[in-house]
N, CA, C and O atoms as a DFTB+ gen file, in Angstrom:
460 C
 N C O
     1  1     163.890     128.510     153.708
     2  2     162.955     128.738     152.626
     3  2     161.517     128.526     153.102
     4  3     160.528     129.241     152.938
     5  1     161.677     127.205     153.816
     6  2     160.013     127.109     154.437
     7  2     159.767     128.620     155.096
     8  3     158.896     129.436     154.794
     9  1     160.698     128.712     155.977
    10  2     159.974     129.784     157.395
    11  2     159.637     131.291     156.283
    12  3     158.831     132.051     156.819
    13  1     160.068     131.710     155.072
    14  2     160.098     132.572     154.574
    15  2     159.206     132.753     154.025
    16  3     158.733     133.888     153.952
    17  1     158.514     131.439     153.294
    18  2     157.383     130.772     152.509
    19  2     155.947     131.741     153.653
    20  3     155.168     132.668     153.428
    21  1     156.357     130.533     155.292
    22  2     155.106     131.095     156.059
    23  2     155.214     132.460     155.847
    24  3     154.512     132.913     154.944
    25  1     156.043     133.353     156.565
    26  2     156.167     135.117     156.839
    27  2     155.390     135.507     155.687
    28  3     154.367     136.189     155.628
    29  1     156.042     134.970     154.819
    30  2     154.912     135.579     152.972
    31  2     153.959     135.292     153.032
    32  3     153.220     136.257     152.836
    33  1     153.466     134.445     153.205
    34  2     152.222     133.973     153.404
    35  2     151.260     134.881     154.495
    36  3     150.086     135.233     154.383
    37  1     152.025     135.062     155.347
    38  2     150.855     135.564     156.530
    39  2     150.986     137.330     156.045
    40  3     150.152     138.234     155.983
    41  1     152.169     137.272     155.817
    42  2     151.582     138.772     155.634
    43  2     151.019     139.174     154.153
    44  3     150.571     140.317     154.070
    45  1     150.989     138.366     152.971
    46  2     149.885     138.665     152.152
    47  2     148.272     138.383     152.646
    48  3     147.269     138.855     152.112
    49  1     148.327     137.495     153.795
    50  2     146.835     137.362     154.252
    51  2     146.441     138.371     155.199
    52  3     145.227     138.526     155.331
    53  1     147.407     139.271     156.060
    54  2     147.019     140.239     156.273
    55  2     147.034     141.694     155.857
    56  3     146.563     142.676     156.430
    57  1     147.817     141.562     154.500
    58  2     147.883     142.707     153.544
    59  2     146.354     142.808     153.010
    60  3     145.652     143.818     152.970
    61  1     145.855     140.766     152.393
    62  2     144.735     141.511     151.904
    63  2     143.313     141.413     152.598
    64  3     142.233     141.236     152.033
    65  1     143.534     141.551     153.806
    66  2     142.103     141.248     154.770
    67  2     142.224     143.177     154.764
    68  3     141.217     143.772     154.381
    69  1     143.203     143.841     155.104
    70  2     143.590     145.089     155.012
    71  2     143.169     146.087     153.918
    72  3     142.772     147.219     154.194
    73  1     143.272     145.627     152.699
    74  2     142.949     146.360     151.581
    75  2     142.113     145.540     150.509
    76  3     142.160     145.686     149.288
    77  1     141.315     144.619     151.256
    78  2     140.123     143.907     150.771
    79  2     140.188     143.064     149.665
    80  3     139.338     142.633     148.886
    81  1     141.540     142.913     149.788
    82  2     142.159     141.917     148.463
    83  2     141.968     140.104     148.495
    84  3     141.607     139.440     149.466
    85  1     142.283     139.668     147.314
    86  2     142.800     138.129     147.430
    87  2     143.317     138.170     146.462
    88  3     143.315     138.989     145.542
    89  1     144.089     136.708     146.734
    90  2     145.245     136.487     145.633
    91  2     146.173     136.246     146.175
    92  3     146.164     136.273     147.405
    93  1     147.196     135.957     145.547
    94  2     148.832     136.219     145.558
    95  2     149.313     137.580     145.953
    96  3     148.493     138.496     146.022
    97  1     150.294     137.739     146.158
    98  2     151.024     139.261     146.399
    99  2     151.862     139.471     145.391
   100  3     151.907     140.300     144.482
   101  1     152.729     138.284     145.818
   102  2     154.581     137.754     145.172
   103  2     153.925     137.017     144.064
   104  3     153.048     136.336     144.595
   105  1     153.925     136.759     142.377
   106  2     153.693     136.151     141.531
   107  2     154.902     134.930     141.499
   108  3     154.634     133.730     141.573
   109  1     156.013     135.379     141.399
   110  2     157.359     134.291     141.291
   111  2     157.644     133.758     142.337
   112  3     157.554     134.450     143.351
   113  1     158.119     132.244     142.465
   114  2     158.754     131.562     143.614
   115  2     159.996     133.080     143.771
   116  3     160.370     133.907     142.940
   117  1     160.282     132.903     145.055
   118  2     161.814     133.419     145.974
   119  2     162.428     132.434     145.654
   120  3     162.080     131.254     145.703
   121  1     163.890     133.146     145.125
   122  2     164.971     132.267     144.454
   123  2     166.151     132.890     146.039
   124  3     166.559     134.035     146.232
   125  1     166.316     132.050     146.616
   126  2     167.776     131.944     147.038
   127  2     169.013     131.590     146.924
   128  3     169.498     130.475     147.115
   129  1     169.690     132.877     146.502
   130  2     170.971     132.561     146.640
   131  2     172.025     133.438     147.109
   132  3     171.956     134.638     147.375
   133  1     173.606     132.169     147.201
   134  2     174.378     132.434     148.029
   135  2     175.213     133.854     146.870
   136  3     175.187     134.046     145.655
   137  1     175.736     134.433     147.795
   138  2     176.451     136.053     147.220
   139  2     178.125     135.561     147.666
   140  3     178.369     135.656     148.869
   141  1     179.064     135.139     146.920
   142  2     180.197     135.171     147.449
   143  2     180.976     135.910     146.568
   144  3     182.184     135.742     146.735
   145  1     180.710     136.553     145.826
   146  2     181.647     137.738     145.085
   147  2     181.823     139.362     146.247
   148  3     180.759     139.887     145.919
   149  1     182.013     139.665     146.563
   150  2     181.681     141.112     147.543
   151  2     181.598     142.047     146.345
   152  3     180.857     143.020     146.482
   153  1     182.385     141.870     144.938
   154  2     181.977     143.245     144.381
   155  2     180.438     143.228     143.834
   156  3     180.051     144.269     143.303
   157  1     179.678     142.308     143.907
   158  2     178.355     141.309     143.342
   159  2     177.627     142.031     144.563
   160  3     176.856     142.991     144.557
   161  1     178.161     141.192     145.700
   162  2     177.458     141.863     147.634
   163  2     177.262     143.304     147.024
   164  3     176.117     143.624     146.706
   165  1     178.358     144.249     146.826
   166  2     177.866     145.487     146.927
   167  2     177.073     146.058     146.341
   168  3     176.264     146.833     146.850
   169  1     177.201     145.637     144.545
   170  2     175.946     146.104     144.139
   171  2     174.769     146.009     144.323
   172  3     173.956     146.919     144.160
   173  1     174.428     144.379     144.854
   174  2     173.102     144.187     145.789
   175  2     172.839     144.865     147.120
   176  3     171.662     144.939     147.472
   177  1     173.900     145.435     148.007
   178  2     173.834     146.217     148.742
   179  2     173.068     147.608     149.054
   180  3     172.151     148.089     149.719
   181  1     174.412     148.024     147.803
   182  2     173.312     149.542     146.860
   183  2     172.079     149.886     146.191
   184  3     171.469     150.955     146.189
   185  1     171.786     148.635     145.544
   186  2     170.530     148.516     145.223
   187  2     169.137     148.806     145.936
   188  3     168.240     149.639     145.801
   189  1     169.462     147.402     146.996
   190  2     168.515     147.482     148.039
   191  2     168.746     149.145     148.828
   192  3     167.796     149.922     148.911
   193  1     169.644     149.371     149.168
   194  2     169.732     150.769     150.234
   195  2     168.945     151.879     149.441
   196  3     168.179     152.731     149.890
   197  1     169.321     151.653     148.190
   198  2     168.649     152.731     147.065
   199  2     167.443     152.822     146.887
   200  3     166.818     153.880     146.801
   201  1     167.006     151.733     146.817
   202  2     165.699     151.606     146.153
   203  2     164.395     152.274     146.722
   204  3     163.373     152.242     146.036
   205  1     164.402     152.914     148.029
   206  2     163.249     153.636     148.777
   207  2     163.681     155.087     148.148
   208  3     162.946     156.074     148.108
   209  1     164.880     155.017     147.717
   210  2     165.437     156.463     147.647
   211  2     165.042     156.797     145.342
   212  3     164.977     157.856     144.718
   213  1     164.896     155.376     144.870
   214  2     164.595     155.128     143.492
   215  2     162.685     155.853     143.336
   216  3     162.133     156.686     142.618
   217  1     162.401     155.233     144.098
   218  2     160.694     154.942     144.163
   219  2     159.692     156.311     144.701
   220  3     158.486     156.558     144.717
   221  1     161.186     157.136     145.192
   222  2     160.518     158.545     145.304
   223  2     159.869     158.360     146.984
   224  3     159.042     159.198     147.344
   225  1     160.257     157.303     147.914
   226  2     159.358     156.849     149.600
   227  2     160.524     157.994     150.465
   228  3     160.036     158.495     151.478
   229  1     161.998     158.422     150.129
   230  2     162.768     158.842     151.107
   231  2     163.774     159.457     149.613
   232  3     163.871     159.118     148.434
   233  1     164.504     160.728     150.671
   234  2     165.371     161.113     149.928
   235  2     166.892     160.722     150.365
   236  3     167.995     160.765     149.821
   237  1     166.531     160.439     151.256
   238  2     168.198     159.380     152.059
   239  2     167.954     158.181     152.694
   240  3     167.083     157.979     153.541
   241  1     168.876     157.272     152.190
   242  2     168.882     155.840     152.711
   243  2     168.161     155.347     154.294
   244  3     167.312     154.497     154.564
   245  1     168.971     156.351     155.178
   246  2     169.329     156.320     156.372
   247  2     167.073     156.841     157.086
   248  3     166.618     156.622     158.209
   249  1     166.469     157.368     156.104
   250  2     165.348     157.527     156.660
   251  2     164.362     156.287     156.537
   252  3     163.278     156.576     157.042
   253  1     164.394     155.112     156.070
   254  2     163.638     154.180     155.235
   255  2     163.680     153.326     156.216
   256  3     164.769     152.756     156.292
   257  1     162.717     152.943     157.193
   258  2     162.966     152.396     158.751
   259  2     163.160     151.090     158.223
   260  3     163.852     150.388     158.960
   261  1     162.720     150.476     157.050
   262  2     162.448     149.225     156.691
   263  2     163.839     148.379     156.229
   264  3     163.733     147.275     155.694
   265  1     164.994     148.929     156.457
   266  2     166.083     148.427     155.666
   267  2     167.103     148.573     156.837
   268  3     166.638     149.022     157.885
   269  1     168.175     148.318     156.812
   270  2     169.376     148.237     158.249
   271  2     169.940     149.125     157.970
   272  3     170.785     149.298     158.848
   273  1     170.007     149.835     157.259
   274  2     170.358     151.470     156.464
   275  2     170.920     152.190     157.734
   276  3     172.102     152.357     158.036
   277  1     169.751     152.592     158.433
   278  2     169.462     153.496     159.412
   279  2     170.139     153.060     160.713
   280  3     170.568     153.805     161.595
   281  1     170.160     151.658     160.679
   282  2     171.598     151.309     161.933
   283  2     172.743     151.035     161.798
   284  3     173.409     150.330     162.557
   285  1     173.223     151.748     160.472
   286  2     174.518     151.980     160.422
   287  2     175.610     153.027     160.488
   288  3     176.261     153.549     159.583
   289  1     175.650     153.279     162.459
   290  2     176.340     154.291     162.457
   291  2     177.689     154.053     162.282
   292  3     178.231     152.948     162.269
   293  1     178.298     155.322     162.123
   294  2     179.529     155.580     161.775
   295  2     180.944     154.269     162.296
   296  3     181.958     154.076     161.626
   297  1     180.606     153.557     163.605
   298  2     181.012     152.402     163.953
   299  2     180.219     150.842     163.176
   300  3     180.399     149.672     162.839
   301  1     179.556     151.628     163.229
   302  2     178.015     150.280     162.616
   303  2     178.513     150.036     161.839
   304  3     179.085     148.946     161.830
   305  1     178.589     150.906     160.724
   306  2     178.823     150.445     159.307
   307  2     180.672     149.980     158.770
   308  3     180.894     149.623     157.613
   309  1     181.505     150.053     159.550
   310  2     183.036     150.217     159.389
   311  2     183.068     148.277     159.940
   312  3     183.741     147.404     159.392
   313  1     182.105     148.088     161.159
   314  2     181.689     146.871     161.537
   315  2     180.685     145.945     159.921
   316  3     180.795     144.847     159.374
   317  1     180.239     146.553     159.820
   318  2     178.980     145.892     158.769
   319  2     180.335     145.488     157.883
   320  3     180.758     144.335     157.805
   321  1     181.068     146.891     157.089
   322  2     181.637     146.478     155.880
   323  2     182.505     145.036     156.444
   324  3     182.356     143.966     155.853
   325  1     183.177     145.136     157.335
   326  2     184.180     144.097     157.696
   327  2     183.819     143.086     157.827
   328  3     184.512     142.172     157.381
   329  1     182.218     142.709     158.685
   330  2     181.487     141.434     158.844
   331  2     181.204     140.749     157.534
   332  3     181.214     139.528     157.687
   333  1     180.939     141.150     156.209
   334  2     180.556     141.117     154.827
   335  2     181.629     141.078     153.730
   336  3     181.362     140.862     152.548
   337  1     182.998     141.325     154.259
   338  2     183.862     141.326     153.261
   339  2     184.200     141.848     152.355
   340  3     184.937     141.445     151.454
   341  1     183.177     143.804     152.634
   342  2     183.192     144.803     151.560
   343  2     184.383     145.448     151.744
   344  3     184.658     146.140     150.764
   345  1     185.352     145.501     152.785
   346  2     186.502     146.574     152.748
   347  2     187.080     147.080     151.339
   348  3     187.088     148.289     151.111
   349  1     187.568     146.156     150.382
   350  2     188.329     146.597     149.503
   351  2     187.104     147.095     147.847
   352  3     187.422     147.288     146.674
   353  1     185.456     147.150     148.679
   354  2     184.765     147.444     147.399
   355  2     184.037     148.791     148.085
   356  3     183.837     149.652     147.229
   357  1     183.766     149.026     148.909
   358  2     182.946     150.034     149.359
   359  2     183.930     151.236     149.644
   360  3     185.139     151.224     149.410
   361  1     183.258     152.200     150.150
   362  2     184.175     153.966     151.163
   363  2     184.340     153.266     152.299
   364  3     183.967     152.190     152.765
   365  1     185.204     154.458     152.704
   366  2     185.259     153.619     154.391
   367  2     184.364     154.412     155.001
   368  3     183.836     153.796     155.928
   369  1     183.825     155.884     154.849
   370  2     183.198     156.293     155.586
   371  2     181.589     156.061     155.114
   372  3     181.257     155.778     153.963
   373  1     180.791     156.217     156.094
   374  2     179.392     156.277     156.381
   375  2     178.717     156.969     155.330
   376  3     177.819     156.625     154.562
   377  1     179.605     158.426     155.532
   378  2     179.496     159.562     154.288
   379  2     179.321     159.457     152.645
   380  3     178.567     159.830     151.747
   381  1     180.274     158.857     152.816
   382  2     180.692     158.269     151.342
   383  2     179.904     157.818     150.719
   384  3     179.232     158.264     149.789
   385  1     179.960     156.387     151.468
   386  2     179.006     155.327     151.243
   387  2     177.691     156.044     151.296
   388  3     177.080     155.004     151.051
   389  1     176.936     156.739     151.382
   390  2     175.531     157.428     151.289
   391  2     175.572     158.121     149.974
   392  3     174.556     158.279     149.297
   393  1     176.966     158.609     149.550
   394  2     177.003     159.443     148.659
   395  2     176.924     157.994     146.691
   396  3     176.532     157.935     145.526
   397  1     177.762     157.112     147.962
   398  2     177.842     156.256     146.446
   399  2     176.149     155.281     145.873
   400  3     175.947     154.708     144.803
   401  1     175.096     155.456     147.227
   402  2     174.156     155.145     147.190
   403  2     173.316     155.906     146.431
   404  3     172.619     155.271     145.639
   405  1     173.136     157.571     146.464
   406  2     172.696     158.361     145.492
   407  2     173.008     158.458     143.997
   408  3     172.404     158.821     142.988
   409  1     174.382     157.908     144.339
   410  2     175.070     157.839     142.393
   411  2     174.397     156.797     141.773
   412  3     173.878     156.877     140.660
   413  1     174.406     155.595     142.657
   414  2     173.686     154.620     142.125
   415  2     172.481     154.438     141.276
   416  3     172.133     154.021     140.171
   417  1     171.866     155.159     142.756
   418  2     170.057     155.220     142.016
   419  2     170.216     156.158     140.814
   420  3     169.602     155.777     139.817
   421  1     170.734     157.017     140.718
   422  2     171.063     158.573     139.806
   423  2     171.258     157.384     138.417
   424  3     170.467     157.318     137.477
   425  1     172.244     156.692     138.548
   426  2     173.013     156.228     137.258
   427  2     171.657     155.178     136.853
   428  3     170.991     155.234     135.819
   429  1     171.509     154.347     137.856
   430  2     170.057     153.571     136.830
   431  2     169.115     154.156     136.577
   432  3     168.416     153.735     135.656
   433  1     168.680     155.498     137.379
   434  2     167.949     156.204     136.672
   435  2     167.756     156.772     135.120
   436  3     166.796     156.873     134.354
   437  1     169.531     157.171     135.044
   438  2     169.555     157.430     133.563
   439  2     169.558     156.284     132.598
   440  3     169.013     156.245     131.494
   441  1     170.240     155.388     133.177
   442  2     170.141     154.052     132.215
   443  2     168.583     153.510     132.022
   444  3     168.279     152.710     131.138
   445  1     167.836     153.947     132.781
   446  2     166.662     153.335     132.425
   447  2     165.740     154.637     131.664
   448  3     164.545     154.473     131.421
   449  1     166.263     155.578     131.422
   450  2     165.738     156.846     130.688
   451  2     166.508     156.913     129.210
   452  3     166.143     157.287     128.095
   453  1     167.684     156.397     129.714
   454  2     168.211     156.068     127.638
   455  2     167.850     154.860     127.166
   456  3     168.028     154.543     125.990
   457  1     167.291     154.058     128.088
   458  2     166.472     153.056     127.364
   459  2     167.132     151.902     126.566
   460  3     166.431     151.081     125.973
């Protein structure tokens, strides 16, 4: 939590020496916590993978350099699901799983359009 505290820290001080800002960046403390459900993991999974793809920055996961998205090849990710304990919640393929990432964003999209 400390070391996360600094990283935030330094890079809101060089976010706003950058765009001539001060202040805060992050308004709320960072809440950590532990994920031991995997069907819980995945939706936080999808979320995050989605969310460059929500915000209109990329139209596929796999382009968004900023996320581990993009190093999950076809071995990568069959490794990822197994290291994480997603086997019995995720696709098995790479494919899939990209495809269930678009449904995602798609479906909160509408949920946040019916309001």
């Amino acid at each position: 939590n400390e070391l996360l505290q600094r990283v935030l820290g330094s890079h809101a001080q060089r976010f706003n020496r950058r765009h001539g800002r001060t202040g805060v960046l992050v308004e709320s403390r960072f809440e950590a916590k532990v994920i031991s459900d995997p069907a819980y993991l995945s939706q936080i999974c999808l979320y995050i993978h989605g969310n460059p793809i929500n915000h209109g920055l990329v139209d596929d996961p796999g382009l968004w350099p900023y996320s581990n998205y993009h190093e999950l090849s076809l071995d990568g990710y069959k490794a990822w699901r197994k290291k994480h304990g997603l086997e019995s919640v995720l696709p098995t393929t790479l494919e899939d799983y990209t495809k269930l990432v678009k449904a995602f964003v798609h479906t909160q999209n509408n949920e946040l359009e019916a309001g």
